[in-house]
C-alpha positions, 0 to 999 in steps of 0.5 A: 787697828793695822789692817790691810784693805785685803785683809779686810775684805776678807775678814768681812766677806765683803764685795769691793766695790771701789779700790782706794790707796794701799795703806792700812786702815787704822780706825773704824768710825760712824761718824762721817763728820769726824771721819779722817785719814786712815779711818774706815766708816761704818753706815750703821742703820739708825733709827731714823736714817742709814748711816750709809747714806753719809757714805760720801760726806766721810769720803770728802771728809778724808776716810780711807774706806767706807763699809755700807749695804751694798745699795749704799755703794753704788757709784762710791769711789775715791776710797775702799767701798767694801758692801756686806749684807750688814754693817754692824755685824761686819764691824763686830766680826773685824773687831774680834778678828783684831782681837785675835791678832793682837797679843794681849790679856783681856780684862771683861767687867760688867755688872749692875753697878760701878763697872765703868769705875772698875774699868777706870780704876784697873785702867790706872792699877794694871801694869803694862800698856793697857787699852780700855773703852772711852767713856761709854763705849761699852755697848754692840757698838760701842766695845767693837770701836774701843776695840779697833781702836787697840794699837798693836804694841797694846798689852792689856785691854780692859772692856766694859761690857753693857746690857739690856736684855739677854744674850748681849753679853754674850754677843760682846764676850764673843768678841772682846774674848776676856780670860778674866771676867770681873761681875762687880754686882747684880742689882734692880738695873734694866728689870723692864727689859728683863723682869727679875733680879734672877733673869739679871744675874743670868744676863751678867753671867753670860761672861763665864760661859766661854771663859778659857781653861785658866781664865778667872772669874772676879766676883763679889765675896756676898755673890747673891743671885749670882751665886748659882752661875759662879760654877761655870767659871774655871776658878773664882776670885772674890772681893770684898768683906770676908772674900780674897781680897778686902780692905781692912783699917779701912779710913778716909784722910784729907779726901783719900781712902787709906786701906790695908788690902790682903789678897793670896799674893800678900797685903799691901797698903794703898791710898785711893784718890776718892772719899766714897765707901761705895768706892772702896769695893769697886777698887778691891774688884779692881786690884783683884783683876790685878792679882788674877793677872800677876800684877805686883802689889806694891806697883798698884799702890803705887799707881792708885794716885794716877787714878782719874774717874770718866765724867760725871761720876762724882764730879766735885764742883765748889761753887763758892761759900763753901758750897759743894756740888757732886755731879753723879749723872751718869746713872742711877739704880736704886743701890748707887742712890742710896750709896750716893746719897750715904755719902752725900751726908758724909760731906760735913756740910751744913745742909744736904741738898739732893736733885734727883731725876728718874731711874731709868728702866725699872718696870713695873714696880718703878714708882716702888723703887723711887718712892723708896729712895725719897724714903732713905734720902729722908731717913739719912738726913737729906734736908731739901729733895728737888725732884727732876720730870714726871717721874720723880714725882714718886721721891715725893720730892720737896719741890717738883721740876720739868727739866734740868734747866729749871731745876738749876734756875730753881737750885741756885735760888734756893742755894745756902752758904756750906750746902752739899748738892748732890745731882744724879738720875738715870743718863736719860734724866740729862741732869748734867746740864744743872752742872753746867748751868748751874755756876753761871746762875749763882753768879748772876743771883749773888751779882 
């Protein structure tokens, strides 16, 4: 952001308490730790502490201005100290206010499943300068920091939008202000919160209702639940087999996916730098944000190979004798289970390898919906299943682990030449750290 500490106080209605130097603010951050020149920290409350009681620590560390509930802010000085009643919401209103002024197009995904990967993809696809969320940051804190994070010469910015009860993406809607909405699916994801497919596939569809006169919505051709709420949207664009734009000759070559994409705006070969079926709608979800936004065809496929995904999804690791390790932590539902472990046996390898830990936030029918899993894993030749925590005991697993760390100690002992691995479990399962470990363990077993 290019905001003036005026500008700023005015925005958020905010008391200033101390005055610092003129120049602009330009990031937000709730770090103090990793607070710097120029930065404007945010003392959200936590669940345990009130980030404005580190107010002082990003002071020393460099901050430029401060923004804290106002007993924060009590004898603060050495930069801005703006006291607003609420922190976190003085964060979203300036980061819709630097929405306003930027002069951009603005892509919102969410879905069920695959909108950090859309969000990856059409970071890579769409021409001009595009902006998108780091990582993760897809949620009411973290949308408002990717957004303030906007340089003002930005183009384009590509938002990924997360829930996990209603009206929240609607709350983040109102912020990052898309014209195009992209709803890559609706699936059995946060049903605890929730409780139905139906209450999800209203929560999604919160994106359309404030979309503008010539906004365009980016919907599965096979919509589902979803379908009931597409009237909302001024006009539709729909992806995937039978929809506006689909794949066809669809084949995998040397790790690419080689596709013909027919879209309204013509047809177009395209090589994508990945081998997951699953892969191939989320990157049609992709050019179909490209054709809503009048992008040239042949411009994207020739950006498709600069196309790199966020961590942890489908991370190839080769682990020597010819064994390969897929780390898929980032998350988990029941769907991208079964897709992953569909392409894990895709693989050629001589033995499918799967370590699952539990799928988070599934309600009451939870031990369903993992007994299920362990069921297809099975059913499409998953030869060893480890599972991770309590949970995972309803995969009714091969062998029953506590923690990561014991699953990699396991893993790399029951380990065979030509093994595919495949790692994956809800981010709160933390299986990440069986990649990490895992590489050190085989060296010290074949040692």
């Amino acid at each position: 952001m290019r905001l003036s500490p005026a500008e700023i106080a005015t925005i958020l209605d905010a008391e200033v308490v101390a005055e610092g130097g003129a120049e602009p603010l330009r990031r937000a951050t709730i770090a103090s730790d990793a607070s710097g020149g120029g930065d404007l920290f945010f003392g959200l409350r936590g669940d345990h502490r009130n980030g404005g009681e580190f107010a002082p620590e990003a002071i020393a560390a460099g901050a430029a201005g401060v923004v804290v509930r106002p007993e924060f802010a009590a004898g603060l000085g050495g930069a801005w100290v703006f006291a607003v009643a609420d922190p976190l919401r003085a964060m979203q209103g300036l980061a819709a206010a630097w929405r306003q002024k930027l002069d951009v197009r603005t892509v919102g995904i969410t879905g069920s499943m695959g909108k950090t990967t859309v969000k990856d993809i059409a970071r890579s696809l769409l021409p001009g300068r595009i902006h998108a969320n780091a990582e993760n940051f897809n949620n009411q804190i973290g949308l408002p920091l990717s957004l303030l994070e906007a340089p003002p010469e930005v183009e384009v910015l590509v938002l990924e939008m997360a829930m996990r009860g209603p009206g929240q993406i609607a709350e983040l809607a109102a912020i990052a202000q898309p014209e195009l909405a992209v709803i890559t699916n609706v699936g059995p994801v946060h049903l605890e919160a929730l409780g139905s497919i139906e209450a999800i596939a209203a929560a999604k569809a919160e994106i359309l209702r404030d979309l503008p006169p010539e906004g365009i919505a980016v919907v599965p051709s096979q919509a589902g639940k979803l379908e009931p709420h597409l009237e909302q949207a001024p006009a539709l664009l729909r992806f995937g087999p039978g929809g506006d734009v689909e794949a066809e000759r669809a084949r995998v070559v040397e790790g690419r996916t080689e596709a013909l994409v027919t879209t309204p705006a013509g047809a177009q070969q395209f090589s994508f730098p990945f081998d997951q079926a699953y892969n191939l709608g989320n990157a049609l979800a992709a050019v179909a944000a490209g054709v809503a936004l009048g992008a040239d065809l042949e411009e994207m496929a020739d950006s498709a190979a600069r196309i790199e995904f966020s961590r942890f999804r489908n991370e190839r690791l080769e682990l020597g004798d010819g064994i390969v390790l897929v780390n898929d932590c980032y998350n988990a539902s029941p769907e991208a289970m079964r897709a992953a472990l569909d392409h894990l046996v895709t693989l050629g390898a001589d033995r499918s390898v799967a370590v699952l830990g539990e799928m988070g936030e599934l309600g009451s029918g939870s031990a369903g919906y993992h007994r299920e899993v362990g069921e297809y894993a099975r059913s499409v030749g998953v030869e060893l299943v480890i599972g991770v925590g309590l949970p995972a005991r309803d995969y009714d697993p091969d062998e029953l682990v506590a923690d990561p760390g014991e699953a990699a100690e396991l893993l790399a002992a029951r380990l065979e030449p030509g093994d595919a691995v495949l790692v994956k479990g809800s981010r709160s399962a933390g299986l990440e750290a069986v990649a990490e470990q895992l590489p050190d363990l085989v060296a010290a077993e074949d040692s």
